[in-house]
LUMNU-502788 format. One line per field, with one value per residue (C-alpha): residue number from 1; x, y, z. Coordinates in nm, 4 decimals, always signed. Layout:
resi: [NUM,...]
x: [X,...]
y: [Y,...]
z: [Z,...]
# end
This chain:
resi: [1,2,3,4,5,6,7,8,9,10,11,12,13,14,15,16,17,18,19,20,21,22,23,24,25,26,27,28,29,30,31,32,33,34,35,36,37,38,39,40,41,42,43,44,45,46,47,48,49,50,51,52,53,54,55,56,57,58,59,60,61,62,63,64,65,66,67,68,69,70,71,72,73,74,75,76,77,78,79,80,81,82,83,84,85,86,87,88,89,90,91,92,93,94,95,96,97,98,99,100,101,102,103,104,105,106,107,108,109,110,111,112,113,114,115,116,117,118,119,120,121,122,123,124,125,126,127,128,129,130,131,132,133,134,135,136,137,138,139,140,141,142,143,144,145,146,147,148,149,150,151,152,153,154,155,156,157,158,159,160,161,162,163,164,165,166,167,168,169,170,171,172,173,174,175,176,177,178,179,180,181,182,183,184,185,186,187,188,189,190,191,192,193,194,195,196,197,198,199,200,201,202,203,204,205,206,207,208,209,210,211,212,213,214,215,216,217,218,219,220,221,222,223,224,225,226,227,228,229,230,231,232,233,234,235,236,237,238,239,240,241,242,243,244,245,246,247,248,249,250,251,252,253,254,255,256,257,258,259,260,261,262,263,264]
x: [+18.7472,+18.8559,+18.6242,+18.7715,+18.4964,+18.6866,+18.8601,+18.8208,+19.1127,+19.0484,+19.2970,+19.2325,+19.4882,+19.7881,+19.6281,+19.5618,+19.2536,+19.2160,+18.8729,+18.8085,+18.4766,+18.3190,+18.0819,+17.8059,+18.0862,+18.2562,+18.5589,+18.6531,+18.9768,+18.9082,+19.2371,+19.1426,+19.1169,+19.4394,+19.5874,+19.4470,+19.5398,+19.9167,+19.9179,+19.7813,+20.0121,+20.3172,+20.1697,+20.1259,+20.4875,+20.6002,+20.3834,+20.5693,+20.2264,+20.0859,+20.1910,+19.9834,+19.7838,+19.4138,+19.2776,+18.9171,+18.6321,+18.3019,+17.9647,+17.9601,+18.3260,+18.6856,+18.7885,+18.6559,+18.9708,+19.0569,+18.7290,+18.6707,+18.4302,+18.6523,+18.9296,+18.7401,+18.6373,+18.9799,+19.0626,+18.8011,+18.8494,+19.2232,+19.3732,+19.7096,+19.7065,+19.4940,+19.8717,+20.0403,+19.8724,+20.0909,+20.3973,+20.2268,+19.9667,+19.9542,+20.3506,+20.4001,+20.1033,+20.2330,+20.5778,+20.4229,+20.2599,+20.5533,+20.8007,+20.5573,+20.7608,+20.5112,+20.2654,+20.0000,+19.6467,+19.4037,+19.0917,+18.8790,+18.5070,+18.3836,+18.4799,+18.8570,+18.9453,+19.2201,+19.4466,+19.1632,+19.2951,+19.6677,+19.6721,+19.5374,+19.8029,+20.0860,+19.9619,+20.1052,+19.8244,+19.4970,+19.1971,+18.8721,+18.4867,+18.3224,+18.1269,+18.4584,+18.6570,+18.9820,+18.9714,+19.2512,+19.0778,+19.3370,+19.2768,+18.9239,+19.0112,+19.2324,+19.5830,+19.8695,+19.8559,+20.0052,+20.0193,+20.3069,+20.0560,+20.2958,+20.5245,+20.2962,+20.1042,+20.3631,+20.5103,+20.1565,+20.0119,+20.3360,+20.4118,+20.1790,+19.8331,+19.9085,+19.9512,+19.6724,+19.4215,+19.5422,+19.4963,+19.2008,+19.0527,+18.8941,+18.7274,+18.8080,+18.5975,+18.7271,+18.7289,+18.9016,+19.1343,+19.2005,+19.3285,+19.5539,+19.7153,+19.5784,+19.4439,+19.5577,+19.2174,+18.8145,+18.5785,+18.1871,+18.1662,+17.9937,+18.3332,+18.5724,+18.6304,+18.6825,+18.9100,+19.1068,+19.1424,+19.2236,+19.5154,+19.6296,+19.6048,+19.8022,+20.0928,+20.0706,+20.1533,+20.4331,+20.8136,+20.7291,+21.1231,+21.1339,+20.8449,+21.0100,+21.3190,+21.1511,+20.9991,+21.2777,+21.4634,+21.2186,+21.2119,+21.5564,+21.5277,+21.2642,+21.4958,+21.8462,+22.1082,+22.1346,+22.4589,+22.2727,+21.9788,+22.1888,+22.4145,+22.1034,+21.9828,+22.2894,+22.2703,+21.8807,+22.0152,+22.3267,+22.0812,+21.7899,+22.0290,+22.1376,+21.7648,+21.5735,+21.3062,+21.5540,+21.6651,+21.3295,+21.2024,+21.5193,+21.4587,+21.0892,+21.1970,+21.4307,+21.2265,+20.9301,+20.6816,+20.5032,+20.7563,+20.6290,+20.7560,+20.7864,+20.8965,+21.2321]
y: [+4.9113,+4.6287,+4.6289,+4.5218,+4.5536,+4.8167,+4.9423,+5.0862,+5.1123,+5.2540,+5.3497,+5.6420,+5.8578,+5.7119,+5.8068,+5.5138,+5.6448,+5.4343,+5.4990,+5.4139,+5.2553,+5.2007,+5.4548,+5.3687,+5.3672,+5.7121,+5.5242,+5.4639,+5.2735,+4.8718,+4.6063,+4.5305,+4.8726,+4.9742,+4.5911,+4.6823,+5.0776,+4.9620,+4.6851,+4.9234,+5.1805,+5.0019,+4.8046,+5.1700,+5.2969,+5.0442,+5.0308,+5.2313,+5.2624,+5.4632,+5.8303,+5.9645,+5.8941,+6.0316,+5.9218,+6.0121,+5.8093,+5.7401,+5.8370,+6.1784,+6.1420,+6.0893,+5.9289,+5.9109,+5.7709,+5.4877,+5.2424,+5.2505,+4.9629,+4.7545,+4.8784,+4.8772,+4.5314,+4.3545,+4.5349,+4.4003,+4.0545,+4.0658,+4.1003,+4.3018,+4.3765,+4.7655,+4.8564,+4.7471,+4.9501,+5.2698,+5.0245,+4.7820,+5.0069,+5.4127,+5.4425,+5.2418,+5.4255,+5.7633,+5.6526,+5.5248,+5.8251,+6.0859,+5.8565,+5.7694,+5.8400,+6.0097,+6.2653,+6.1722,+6.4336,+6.3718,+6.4397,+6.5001,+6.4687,+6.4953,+6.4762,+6.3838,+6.3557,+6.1677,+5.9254,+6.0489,+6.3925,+6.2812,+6.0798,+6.3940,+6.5980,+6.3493,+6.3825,+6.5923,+6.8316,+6.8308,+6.9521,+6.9792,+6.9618,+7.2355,+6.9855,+6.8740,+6.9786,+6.8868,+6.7703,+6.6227,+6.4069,+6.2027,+6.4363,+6.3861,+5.9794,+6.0619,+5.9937,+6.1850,+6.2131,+5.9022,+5.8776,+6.1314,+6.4211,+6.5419,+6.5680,+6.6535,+6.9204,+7.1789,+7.1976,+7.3069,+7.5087,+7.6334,+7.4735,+7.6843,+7.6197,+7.2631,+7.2626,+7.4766,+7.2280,+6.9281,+7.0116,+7.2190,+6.9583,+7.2105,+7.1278,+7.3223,+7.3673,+7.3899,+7.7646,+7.8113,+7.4877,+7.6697,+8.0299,+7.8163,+7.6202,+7.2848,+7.2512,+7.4114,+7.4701,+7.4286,+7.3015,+7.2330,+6.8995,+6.8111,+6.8819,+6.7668,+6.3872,+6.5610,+6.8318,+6.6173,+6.4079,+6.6583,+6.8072,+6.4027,+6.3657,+6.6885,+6.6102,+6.2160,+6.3542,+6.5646,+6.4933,+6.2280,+6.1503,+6.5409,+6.5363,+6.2292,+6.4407,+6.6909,+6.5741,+6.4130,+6.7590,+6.9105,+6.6682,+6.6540,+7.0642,+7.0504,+6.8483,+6.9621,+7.2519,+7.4835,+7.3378,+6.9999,+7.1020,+7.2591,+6.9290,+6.7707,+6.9611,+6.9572,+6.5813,+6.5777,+6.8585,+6.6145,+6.3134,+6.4790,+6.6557,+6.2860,+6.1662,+6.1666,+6.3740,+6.6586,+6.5830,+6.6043,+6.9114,+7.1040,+6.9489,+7.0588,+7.4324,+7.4719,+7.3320,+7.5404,+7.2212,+7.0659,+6.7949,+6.4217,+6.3074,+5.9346,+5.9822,+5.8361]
z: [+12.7793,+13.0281,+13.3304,+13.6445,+13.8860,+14.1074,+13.8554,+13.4863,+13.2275,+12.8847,+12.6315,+12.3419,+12.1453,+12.3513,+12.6922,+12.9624,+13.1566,+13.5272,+13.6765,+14.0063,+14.0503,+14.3349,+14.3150,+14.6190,+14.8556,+14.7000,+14.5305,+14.8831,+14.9344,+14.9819,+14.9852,+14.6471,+14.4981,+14.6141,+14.4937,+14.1435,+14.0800,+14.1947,+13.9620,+13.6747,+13.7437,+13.7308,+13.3797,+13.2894,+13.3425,+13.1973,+12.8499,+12.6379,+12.4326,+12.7114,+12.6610,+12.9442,+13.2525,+13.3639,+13.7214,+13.8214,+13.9503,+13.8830,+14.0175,+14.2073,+14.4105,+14.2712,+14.5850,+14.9761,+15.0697,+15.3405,+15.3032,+15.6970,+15.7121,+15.6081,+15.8085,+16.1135,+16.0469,+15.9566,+16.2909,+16.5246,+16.3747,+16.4449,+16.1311,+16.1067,+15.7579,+15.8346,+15.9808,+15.7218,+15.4158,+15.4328,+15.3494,+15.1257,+14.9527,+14.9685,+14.9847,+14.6384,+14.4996,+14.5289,+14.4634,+14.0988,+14.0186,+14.1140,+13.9743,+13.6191,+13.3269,+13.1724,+13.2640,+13.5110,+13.5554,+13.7999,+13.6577,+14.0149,+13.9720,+14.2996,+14.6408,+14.7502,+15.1245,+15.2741,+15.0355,+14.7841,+14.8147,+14.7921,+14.5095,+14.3494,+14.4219,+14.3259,+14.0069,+13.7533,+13.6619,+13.8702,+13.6775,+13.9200,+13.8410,+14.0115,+14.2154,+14.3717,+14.6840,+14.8905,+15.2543,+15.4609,+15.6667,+15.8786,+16.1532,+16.2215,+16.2753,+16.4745,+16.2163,+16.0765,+15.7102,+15.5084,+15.1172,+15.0415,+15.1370,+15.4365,+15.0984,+14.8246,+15.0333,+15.1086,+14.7484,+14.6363,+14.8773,+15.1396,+15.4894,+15.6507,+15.4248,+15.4812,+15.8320,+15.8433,+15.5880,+15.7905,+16.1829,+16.0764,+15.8324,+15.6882,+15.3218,+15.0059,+14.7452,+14.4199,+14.3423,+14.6797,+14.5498,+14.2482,+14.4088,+14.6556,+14.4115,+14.4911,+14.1533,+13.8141,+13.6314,+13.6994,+13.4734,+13.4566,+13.5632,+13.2178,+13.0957,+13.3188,+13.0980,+12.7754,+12.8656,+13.0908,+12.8068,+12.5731,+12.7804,+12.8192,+12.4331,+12.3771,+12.6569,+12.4874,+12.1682,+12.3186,+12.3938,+12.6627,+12.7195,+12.8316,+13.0632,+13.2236,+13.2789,+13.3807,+13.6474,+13.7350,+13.7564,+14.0086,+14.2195,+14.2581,+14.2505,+14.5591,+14.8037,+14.6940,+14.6791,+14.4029,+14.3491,+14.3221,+14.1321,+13.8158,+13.8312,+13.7457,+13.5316,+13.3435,+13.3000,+13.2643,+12.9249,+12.8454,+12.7912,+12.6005,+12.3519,+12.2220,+12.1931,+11.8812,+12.0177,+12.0607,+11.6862,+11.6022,+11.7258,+11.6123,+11.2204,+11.2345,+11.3725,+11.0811,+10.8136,+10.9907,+11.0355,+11.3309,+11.5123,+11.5275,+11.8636,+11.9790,+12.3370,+12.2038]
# end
């Protein structure tokens, strides 16, 4: 494990876990937190050793959001740099995780409100302690919502839930999270690492090169035609039938074994 004061990176069974720790302040958002997850996003896109992604936090909160003391105080001191964190931080954040090759879970262990929350959902798969909920936050400082959630919201819950979670900024507790579709399973919070690991491990071993297209696909799917959605799929089909993965799995079907798959 290579400690990074804000930030924790592990790697097991071809799984990259990032841990954001900053516990005593919730995991809350500082310059250098966001500078750091970034940086070990993109170094995880772009390992082809990685296979999968976990992010979750330490201590009792998986992420506060926006660190306020510190963006109160670069703002009373003059410093522009609060304004530009949408465009230099959150933005390339999210665009990291949606855009990861590879299948990204947000294991949430506590608390997530604000850029906390969203992060979560533009993971792949969320899997929530019991111990954790969801609140949009932005409202109650007085802000819109930044960090893809005006994006990532609505394809999870409906237009009118989020509209609803963010003027309201109402917090949602993980059962509630769960039967909205915010999150796709709850745990005991004693459990949360392993089986969050355990679905990583299992996706890591899987057809990577597919889940990449995949992905792909429905994001095309969610902001497109029909007519544009099966051309894509059509050349998201055209490319994995020449990959060895594809080979693969069809080999192992016929000679009735369990496919090794390299993400190749």
């Amino acid at each position: 494990m290579t400690t990074e004061e804000v930030l924790l990176i592990a790697d097991a069974d071809g799984v990259r876990t990032l841990t954001l720790n900053r516990p005593k302040a919730y995991n809350s958002l500082t310059v250098e937190l966001k500078e750091r997850l970034l940086a070990a996003l993109r170094e995880a896109a772009a390992d082809p050793e990685v296979r999968a992604v976990v992010l979750t936090g330490t201590g009792k909160a998986f992420c506060a959001g926006q660190d306020l003391k510190e963006h109160v105080g670069l703002l009373q001191a003059g410093d522009p740099s609060p304004l530009r964190t949408v465009a230099e931080h959150y933005n390339p954040i999210v665009r990291t995780l949606v855009d990861m090759p590879k299948p990204v879970i947000a294991a949430v262990n506590g608390p997530a409100a604000g850029a906390g929350a969203a992060f979560a959902y533009a993971c792949d798969l969320r899997i929530s302690a019991r111990s954790a909920n969801y609140l949009m936050a932005f409202a109650n400082v007085g802000l819109g919502p930044d960090s893809g959630a005006s994006w990532t919201l609505q394809r999870l819950v409906g237009y009118g839930r989020a509209t609803e979670l963010m003027m309201l900024a109402r917090t949602v507790d993980a059962e509630e999270a769960l039967r909205l579709g915010l999150v796709g399973e709850v745990v005991a919070d004693e459990e949360l690492a392993e089986r969050a690991h355990a679905v990583a491990k299992k996706l890591a071993a899987g057809p990577t090169v597919s889940y990449a297209k995949i992905k792909e696909v429905l994001t095309t799917a969610a902001e497109s035609s029909l007519e544009e959605a099966l051309a894509a799929e059509d050349a998201a089909q055209t490319a994995l039938g020449g990959t060895a993965d594809h080979r693969e799995a069809v080999e192992a079907f016929v000679a009735k074994r369990k496919p090794e798959f390299q993400g190749k």
